[in-house]
N, C-alpha and C positions, 0 to 999 in steps of 0.2 A: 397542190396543197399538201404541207406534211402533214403524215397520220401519227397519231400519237403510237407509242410501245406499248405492248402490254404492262399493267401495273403491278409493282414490287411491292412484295410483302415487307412491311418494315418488318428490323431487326429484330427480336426481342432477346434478351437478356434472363434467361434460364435464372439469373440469382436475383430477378427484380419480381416481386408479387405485382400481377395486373392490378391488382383490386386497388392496392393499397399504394403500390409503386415504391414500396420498404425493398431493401435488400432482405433475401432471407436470409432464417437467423440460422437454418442448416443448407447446405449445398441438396436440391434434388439429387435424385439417384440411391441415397444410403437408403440398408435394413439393419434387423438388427446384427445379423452375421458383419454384413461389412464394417461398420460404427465397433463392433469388439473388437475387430484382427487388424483394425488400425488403432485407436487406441492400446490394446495388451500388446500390439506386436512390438513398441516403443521400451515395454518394461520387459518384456520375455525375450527378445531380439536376441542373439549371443553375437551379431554382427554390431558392435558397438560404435558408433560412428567417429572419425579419428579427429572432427571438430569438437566431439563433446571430451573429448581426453586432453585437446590443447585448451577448451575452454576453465576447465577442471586445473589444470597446470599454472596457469596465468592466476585462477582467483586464489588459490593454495599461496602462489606466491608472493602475489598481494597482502593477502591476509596474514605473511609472515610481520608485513609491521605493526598489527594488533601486537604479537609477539614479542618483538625487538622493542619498541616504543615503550611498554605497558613494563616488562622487565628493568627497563632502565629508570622508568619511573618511579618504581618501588626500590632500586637501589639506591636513587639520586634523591628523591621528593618532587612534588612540584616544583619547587625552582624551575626545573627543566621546561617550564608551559610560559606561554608569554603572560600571563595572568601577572599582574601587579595590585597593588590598592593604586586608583581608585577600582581599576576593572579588576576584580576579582572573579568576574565570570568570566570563561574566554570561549574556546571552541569546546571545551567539554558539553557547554551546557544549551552551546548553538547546535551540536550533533545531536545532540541528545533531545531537543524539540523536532529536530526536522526527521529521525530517524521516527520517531512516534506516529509523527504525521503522516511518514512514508505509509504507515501500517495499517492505516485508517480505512482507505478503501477496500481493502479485505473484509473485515468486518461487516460493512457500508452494503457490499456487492453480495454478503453469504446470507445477511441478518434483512436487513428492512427490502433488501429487492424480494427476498423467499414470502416474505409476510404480506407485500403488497404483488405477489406472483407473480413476477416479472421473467418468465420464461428464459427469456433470453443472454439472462446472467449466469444460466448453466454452462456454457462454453469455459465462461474465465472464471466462474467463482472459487476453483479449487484453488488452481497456481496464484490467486487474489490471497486466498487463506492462508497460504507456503509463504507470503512476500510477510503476508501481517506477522508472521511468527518469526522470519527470520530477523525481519524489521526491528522486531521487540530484543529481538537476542543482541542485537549491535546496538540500540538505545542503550538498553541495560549495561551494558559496559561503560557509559560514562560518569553516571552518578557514580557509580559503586568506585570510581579511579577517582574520581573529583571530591569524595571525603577527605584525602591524604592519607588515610590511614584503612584500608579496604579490609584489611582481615580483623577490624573490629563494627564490621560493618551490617553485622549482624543482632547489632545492639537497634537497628533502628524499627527491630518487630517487638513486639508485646510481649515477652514470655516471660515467667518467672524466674529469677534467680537471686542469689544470695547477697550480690551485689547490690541490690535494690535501684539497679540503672533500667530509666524506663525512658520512652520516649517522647519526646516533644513533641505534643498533636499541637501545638500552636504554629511548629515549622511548617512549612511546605515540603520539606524535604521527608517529610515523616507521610505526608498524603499520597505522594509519588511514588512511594514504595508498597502503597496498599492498592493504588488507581492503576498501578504498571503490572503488577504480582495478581491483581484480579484477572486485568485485560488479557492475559497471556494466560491465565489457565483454562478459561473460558473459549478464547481461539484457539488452544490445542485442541482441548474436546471435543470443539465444533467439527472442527478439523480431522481430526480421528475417525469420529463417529460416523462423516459424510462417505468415508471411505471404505467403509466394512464391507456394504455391499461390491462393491470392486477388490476389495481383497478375495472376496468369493470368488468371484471371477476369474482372479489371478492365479488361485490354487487351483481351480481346478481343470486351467490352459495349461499350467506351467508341468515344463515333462524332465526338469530337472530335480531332484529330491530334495534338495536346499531349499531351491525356490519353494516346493512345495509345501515341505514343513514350515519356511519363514512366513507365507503367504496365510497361509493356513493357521496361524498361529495368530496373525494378527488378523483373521477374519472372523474369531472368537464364535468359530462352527457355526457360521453362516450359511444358510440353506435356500435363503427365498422364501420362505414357504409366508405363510400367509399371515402368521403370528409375529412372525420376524419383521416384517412389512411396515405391520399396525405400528408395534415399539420404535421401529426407527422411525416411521413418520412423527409419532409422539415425542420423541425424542429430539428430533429435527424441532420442529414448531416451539417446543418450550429452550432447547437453546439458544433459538433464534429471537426468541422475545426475551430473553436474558440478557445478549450480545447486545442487541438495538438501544437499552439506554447506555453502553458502555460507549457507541458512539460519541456520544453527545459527551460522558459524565469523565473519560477519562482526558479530553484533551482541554476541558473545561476548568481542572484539578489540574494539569501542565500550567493553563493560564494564569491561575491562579498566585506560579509562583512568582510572580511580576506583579498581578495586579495587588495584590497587598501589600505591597512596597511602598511606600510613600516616597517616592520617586517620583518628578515628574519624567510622561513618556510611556513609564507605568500604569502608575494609580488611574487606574481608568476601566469602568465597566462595560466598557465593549469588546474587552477581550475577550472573553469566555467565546462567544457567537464568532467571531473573529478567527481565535485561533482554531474551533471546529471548521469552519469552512477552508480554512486553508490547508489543514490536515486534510481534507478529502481531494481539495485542488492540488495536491502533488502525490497524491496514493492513488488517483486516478491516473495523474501521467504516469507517476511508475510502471503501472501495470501498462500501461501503452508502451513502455521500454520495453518491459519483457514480452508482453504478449505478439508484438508486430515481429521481432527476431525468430522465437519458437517458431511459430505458424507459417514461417519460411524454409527455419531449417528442418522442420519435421511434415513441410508441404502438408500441417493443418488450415489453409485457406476454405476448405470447405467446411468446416468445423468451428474456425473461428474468422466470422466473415466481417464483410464490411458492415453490415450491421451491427456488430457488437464496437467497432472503430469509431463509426457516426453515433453511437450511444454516450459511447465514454467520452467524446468531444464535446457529448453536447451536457454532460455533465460536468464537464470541465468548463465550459461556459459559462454556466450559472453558476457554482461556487465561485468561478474569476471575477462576477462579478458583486458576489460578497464581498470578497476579500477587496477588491478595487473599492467598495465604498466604505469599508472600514479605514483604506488610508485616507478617503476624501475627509472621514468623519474626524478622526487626529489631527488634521489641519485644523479644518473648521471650529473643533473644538480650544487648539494651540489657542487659535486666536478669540474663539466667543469665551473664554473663559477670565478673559483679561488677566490671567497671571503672567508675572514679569518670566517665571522660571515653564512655564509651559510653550509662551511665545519663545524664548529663546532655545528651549530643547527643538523643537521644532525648525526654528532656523537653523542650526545649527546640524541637522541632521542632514537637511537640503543641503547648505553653505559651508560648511565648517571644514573640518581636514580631511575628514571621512565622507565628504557629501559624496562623493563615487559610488562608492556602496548603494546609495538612496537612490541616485537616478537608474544605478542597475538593476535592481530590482524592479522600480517605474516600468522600467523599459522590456523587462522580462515579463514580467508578472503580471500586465496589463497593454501597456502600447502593442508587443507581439502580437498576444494570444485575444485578446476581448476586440481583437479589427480584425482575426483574420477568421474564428471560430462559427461567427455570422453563416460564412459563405460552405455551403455541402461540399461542393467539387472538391474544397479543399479539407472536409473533413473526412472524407473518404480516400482523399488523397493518401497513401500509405507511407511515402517518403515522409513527405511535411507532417503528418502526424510525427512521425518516431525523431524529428528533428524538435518540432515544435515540445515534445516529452522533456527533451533533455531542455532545451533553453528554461521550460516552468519548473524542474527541479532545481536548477541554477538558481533560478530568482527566489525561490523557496530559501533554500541555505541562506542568499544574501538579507530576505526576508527579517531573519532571527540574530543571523552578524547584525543587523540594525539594529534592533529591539535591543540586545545584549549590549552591545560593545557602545554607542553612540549615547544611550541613556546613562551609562555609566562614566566614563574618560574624563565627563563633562560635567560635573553636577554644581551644588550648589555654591560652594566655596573655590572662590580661582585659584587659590591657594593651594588646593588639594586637584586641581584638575591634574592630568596627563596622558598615556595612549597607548592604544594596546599596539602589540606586532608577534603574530603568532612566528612559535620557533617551527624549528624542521621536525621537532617530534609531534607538535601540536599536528600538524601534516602528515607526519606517518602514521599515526596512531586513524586520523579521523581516514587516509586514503587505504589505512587494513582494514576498517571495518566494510568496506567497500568489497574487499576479494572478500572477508568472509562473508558479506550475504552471498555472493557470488559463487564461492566455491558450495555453501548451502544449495544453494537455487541447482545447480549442477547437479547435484547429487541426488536431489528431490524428481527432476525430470527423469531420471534415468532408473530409478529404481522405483520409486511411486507414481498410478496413473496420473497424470497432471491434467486429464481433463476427464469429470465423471463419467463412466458409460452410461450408468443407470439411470441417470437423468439427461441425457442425451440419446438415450431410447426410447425414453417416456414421452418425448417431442418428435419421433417421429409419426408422418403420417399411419404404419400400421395401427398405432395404440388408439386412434380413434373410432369411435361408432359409428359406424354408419346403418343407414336403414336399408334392411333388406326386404320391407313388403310393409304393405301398409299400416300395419299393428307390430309388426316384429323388428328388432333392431340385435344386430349382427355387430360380433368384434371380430375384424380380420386377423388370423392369426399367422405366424412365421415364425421356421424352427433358428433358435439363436444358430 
């Protein structure tokens, strides 16, 4: 008779909590010594890694045709853009919705996760806030080209002058310059402010004098101490309840510049909800671009784990399937609405010359990502996540090519239809602003912390109380 072996302890899995069976949201093993000399040791390093110099090289060079494009456009005019009547919008103003949205999850990740304290958006909320600013910097360059005339484009704020030229608060184009111009000073700030404590830090690692006067300069005599603490936390909380209706309000004011169009395709109040969910359904994948790359090449996997992967998938799951029942709703509506010009926009958008565009999007934006987000193995999966990032920002872009180009080529007179075809500059221009968030994003890693310490301190096990006797309770402590 065989006798059984003695019995094997299953595996366990050091980054999985028993209790809960969550990945955790920091690697066991860190203190607070270790968690600083990997974090600062990224910015203080003088050993600079020779991928971040070719990454640096590539975006610079990209981002020369923001340059070359934007030059030629002010010598030539628009002519140079595929824009014609009927399509007077083209890709400026496709770029320029999808770069806003790119920017949304930053905000989304710094503002309402801090307020409903969600821990675990310490890891990525910094380089989340780096993407929303850089984001806003390449949005911002397409209105301001798309006036025709950009160095009079300063007429579109309030101020006095003798001229007595004021703005059109009936355009939309007048809202977007107050809704973009708020959203961006408010994510600097946020931004800044989150970092002072780590600028501390910085200066007072850093053993070059540069560093240290720059460090020190921007850590506005940052001490710790206990007064410092209070203000910043106050500071934090009322930013943060600042930034959380700019969620909602700035990309609601983007929507806007459609939905008041008496257009059909347009005119329709389910954009507002609409185009906020899809602004956080591709500023979620973005930051899965960037954050699955970093956490590879700077072997931050303990720092930003699969927990923070399976989070942002499964937020990208529920926005996908906003935005998937905002399209079901445009249908449904094409047709409950019985108008001849809505039924036909709609077909037309499926059917028509352009229907490509439609079903790519279908297919990116929903068929992918809402059948395969279900399933964990695969949102843990790291490959398929950073593969699946790029297909949703795909369908994003194509997203807004719909909305723009399809509602307009086509409208109400056959007479006046025809088609857009963007030129090679319409392309150069939208694939510079590309290297420059790029060449940004480079420069931000390399010289600013891009993942807070002090809040990825404050989650380690030391910081917590434990009871050391029946009435008494004890803070473990350890020297940084």
């Amino acid at each position: 008779m065989a006798t059984k072996g003695p019995m094997q302890d299953p595996i366990v899995d050091p980054m999985i909590d028993p209790r809960t069976g969550e990945y955790a949201v920091i690697a066991p093993g860190h203190n607070f010594k270790s968690v600083t000399q990997k974090i600062a040791g990224i910015v203080l390093t003088s050993n600079t890694p020779l991928g971040w110099f070719f990454g640096l090289i590539v975006g610079a060079g990209v981002a020369l045709g923001v340059v070359i494009g934007c030059t030629w456009l002010f010598l030539k005019g628009t002519g140079i853009w595929g824009v014609t009547i009927p399509g007077a919008w083209g890709f400026a103003i496709i770029n320029f919705v999808w770069w806003i949205g790119i920017g949304h999850a930053g905000t989304l990740i710094s503002a309402i996760l801090l307020l409903f304290k969600q821990t675990w958006r310490n890891s990525i909320n910094r380089f989340a806030e780096a993407m929303t600013i850089f984001a806003v910097v390449c949005a911002g360059t397409f209105p301001l080209i798309h006036v025709g005339r950009p160095w009079l484009a300063y007429w579109l704020f309030p101020y006095p002058n003798t001229m007595n030229v004021w703005p059109q608060f009936r355009s939309p184009l007048a809202w977007d310059v107050f809704a973009v111009s708020t959203y961006a000073s408010i994510s600097i700030i946020f931004w800044y402010i989150g970092m002072i404590p780590d600028f501390g830090t910085l200066r007072d690692r850093a053993t070059m004098p540069a560093a240290k006067y720059f460090y020190g300069m921007l850590s506005l005599g940052w001490r710790g101490s206990t007064r410092h603490w209070i203000r910043y936390e106050s500071a934090s909380l009322l930013l943060a309840g600042l930034s959380t209706p700019l969620v909602l309000s700035v990309h609601t004011v983007i929507s806007f510049d459609f939905a008041v169009a008496a257009l059909a395709g347009w005119h329709t109040t389910i954009f507002p909800p609409y185009f906020v969910a899809g602004a956080v359904y591709s500023g979620f994948a973005m930051v899965l671009t960037l954050a699955i790359p970093i956490r590879k090449f700077y072997h931050m996997e303990d720092l930003v784990t699969l927990r923070h992967l399976d989070n942002m998938a499964k937020v990208m799951l529920a926005t996908g399937s906003i935005v998937a029942y905002g399209y079901g709703m445009e249908v449904f509506m094409a047709w409950f609405s019985a108008s001849h010009w809505e039924f036909f926009m709609m077909w037309n958008r499926m059917f028509g010359p352009m229907g490509w565009a439609y079903w790519i999007l279908i297919l990116t934006n929903i068929a992918i990502p809402l059948t395969t987000l279900w399933s964990r193995k695969l949102r843990v999966n790291v490959t398929f996540l950073f593969i699946l990032s790029l297909i949703v920002n795909t369908g994003m872009w194509f997203e807004r090519f719909v909305i723009v180009v399809t509602s307009l080529y086509r409208e109400y007179l056959p007479s006046s239809w025809g088609t857009y075809r963007a030129t090679k500059w319409d392309y150069m221009i939208y694939v510079g602003t590309m290297g420059l968030f790029t060449f940004l994003f480079f420069l931000f890693v390399r010289f600013l912390p891009m993942i807070p310490m002090s809040e990825i301190r404050m989650m380690l096990p030391q910081t917590k109380v434990t009871r050391g006797g029946p009435d008494a309770e004890t803070v473990s402590k350890e020297t940084v």
